[in-house]
N, C-alpha and C positions, 0 to 999 in steps of 0.2 A: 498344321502343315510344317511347323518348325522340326517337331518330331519326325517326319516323314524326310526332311533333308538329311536331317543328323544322323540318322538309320541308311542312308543311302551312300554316307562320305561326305555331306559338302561339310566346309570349312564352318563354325559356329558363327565367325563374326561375321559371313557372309551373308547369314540368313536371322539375324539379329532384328529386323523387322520385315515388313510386309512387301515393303518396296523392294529388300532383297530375293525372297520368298518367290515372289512373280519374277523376276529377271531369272530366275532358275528355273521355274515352271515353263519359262518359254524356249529352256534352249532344245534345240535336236541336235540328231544324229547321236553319238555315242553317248552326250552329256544330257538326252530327255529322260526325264523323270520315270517315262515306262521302260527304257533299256535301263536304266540302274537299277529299280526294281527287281525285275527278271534277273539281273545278272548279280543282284546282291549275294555278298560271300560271308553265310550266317556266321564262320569260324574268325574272318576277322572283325566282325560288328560286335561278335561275342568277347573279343580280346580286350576292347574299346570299352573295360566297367563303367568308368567315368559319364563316356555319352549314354550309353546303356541305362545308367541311374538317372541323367537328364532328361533323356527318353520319356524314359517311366513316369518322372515328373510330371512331365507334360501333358501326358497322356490320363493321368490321375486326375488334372486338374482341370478335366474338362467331362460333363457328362454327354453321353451319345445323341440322348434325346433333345440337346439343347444345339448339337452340330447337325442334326436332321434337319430340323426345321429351320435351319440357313440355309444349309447347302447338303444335297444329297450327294454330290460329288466328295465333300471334302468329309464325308460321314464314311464313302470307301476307303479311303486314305486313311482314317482313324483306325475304322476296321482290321486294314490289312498291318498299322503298324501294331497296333493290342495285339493279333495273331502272331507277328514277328517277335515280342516280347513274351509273348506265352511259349515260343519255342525256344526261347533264347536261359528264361526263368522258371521254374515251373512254380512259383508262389508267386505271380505275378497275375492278379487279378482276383488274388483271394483276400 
């Protein structure tokens, strides 16, 4: 889920642990998690290498099948940020 802030804009030390992570999953209106999504601007997430590389990290370091069987919600979320990074890299998952 850390990946999924980082790709969205939020601030790194804001989402630094889990307690941050939820205070961000709860906010609405402009700042909910599904309008940043949608309204993500792949040209500046792309500019951002650094989070980009930290992304990937994270994303690397977690297998799918181990996030399914906790939570099917936060297996979408893994999902759609791997596809984000597959469009962002094209050697990113090989």
């Amino acid at each position: 889920m850390r990946g999924v802030m980082l790709a969205v804009g939020t601030p790194p030390k804001e989402v630094s642990d889990w307690s941050g992570i939820k205070l961000w999953l709860g906010k609405t209106g402009k700042m909910s998690i599904k309008r940043r999504i949608m309204t993500l601007d792949y040209a500046v997430l792309k500019s951002k290498k650094r989070t980009v590389k930290v992304i990937g990290k994270l994303i690397n370091s977690v297998h799918i099948d181990k996030v399914q069987q906790i939570s099917k919600g936060a297996s979408i979320f893994y999902a759609w940020t791997s596809g984000v990074l597959m469009d962002l890299d094209e050697d990113f998952g090989k």
